[in-house]
C-alpha angles and dihedrals in degrees: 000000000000122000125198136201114195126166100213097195102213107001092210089041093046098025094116085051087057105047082045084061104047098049091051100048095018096202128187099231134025125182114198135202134188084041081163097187142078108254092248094063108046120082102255093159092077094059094052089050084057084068098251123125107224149204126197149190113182133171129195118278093338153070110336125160129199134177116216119190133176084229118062105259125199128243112240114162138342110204141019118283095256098009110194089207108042095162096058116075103229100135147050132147136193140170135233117194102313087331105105108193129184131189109216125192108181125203113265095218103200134165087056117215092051134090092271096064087052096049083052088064106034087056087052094055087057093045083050086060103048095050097054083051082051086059090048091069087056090220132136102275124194112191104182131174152065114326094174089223133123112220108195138011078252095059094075144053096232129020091185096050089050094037088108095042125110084228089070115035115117090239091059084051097035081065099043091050085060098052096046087042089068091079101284123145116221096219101195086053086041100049093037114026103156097041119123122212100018091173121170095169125063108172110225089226122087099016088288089155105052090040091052086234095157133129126212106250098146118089150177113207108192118204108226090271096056092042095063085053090046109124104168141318130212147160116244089226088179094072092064085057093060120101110273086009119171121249098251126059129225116274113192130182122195121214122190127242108278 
């Protein structure tokens, strides 16, 4: 079974990318984030046409995440327990058979020193605390997105550039550390831990694409049941190359079948 976290960034702007996707790797599950749109308004007919069931949880103009799946999934949870930003669709969390996946879009925080930065990690804190609950169930557990943080110094192109930014504050990682020492597997690092720049984000700004300037920020945490059915786990680099591309790439992990 590959899974697949892509941060569309704008479904109606990037919808040809992602039939094109899917076409072409044909995954079994996408979870989707930047949906930027209402349901009603996104054009969730071609991707049924695609052949994916979907569920989605959309928000005017901004943020928005959905899981499709060739499989029927079932709708578990939107939103965090105790969300500290309940207008803002960030969430939402289904199960297939005993797979339980999530698509995560995390709140960017930036500037820091300001409110936004605090709501990041206080996010972060109640996302902390669901997913402990998530372990409790003992299930394989798949929580997949962007988590607009930078783990490590190597998981970018420039420390120094990103030195400012909320993806990088040792707060931001300090979070994200909590969360993986749980008992979460980190599956890109799992599955690749000697690769160098494992980038999933290129800005569009500066040339940061055909310099290969990017910084790893999407991720796939694994609960111990998923891990000992994790295969292997990549970025498809080569859909940020194609013409009106989102920012981020691609990133898929693959389980095997219980």
């Amino acid at each position: 079974m590959r899974i697949v976290s892509y941060n569309i960034n704008g479904l109606r702007a990037r919808l040809p990318r992602l039939i094109e996707y899917l076409d072409k790797e044909k995954p079994d599950i996408v979870c989707l984030q930047e949906l930027k749109g209402e349901v009603d308004g996104l054009p969730t007919g071609d991707v049924e046409k695609a052949g994916y069931h979907a569920l989605w949880h959309g928000q005017k103009g901004f943020n928005g995440v959905a899981i499709l799946s060739k499989d029927e999934a079932k709708l578990r949870r939107t939103g965090l327990p105790g969300d500290p930003l309940p207008d803002q669709s960030r969430y939402i969390e289904a199960e297939l058979g005993d797979l339980i996946v999530a698509s995560i879009y995390l709140p960017n925080g930036n500037p820091i020193g300001t409110e936004k930065f605090d709501k990041k990690i206080e996010w972060m804190a109640r996302l902390a605390d669901h997913a402990e609950a998530l372990l409790k169930e003992e299930r394989p557990v798949v929580l997949a997105g962007d988590y607009n943080v930078i783990p490590e110094d190597r998981d970018t192109y420039s420390v120094k550039a990103m030195v400012h930014d909320a993806l990088m504050q040792p707060e931001s990682r300090a979070a994200l550390r909590a969360i993986v020492y749980q008992g979460w597997t980190d599956a890109l690092r799992a599955a690749l831990p000697d690769k160098e720049k494992l980038w999933t984000f290129w800005d569009y700004q500066r040339g940061a694409w055909p310099q290969n300037h990017g910084f790893r920020i999407d991720h796939f945490l694994c609960s111990p049941q998923a891990a000992d059915r994790l295969a292997g786990a990549g970025v498809h680099k080569w859909a940020r190359g194609e013409e009106k591309a989102s920012d981020h790439a691609p990133v898929w992990a693959t389980l095997t079948e219980a």
